[in-house]
C-alpha positions, 0 to 999 in steps of 0.5 A: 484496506490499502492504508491498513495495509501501509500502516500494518507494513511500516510497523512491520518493518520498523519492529522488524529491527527489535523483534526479527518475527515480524519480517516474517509477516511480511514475508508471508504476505508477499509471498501469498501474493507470489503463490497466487500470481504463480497459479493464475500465470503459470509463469515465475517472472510475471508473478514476480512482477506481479508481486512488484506491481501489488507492491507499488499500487497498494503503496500508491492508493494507500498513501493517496488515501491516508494523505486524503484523510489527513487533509479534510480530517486532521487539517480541517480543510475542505474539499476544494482546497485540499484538491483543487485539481478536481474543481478546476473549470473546462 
């Protein structure tokens, strides 16, 4: 879901420039996220960070994820060498 989300924003953002609805998708989601931060806290500044923070991590396992993909299925290489910090010995 989080690659979805990446690749669903960065066509967002780019069509944004030729047709301007699309900012508004991203506006929505964004702003979803805000409304639901501001009902669980109570509090503007907490859920903007959280919004901040929604941001940064869907970006960050979204990518994680994607270049994942890239490396054992388009590239072809195997696990070991596409992450060799998760086999190294003790």
């Amino acid at each position: 879901l989080p690659t979805i989300l990446i690749l669903a924003g960065i066509c967002c953002f780019i069509l944004g420039f030729s047709i301007p609805i699309f900012w508004y998708f991203i506006a929505l989601g964004l702003g979803i996220i805000f409304v639901d931060a501001l009902y669980r806290t109570a509090n503007p500044v907490v859920a903007l960070i959280g919004v901040t923070a929604s941001v940064v991590q869907i970006a960050a396992y979204g990518g994680g994820f994607f270049i994942g993909w890239w490396q054992l299925f388009i590239r072809r290489r195997d696990e070991q060498s596409s992450f060799p910090f998760l086999f190294r010995g003790p």
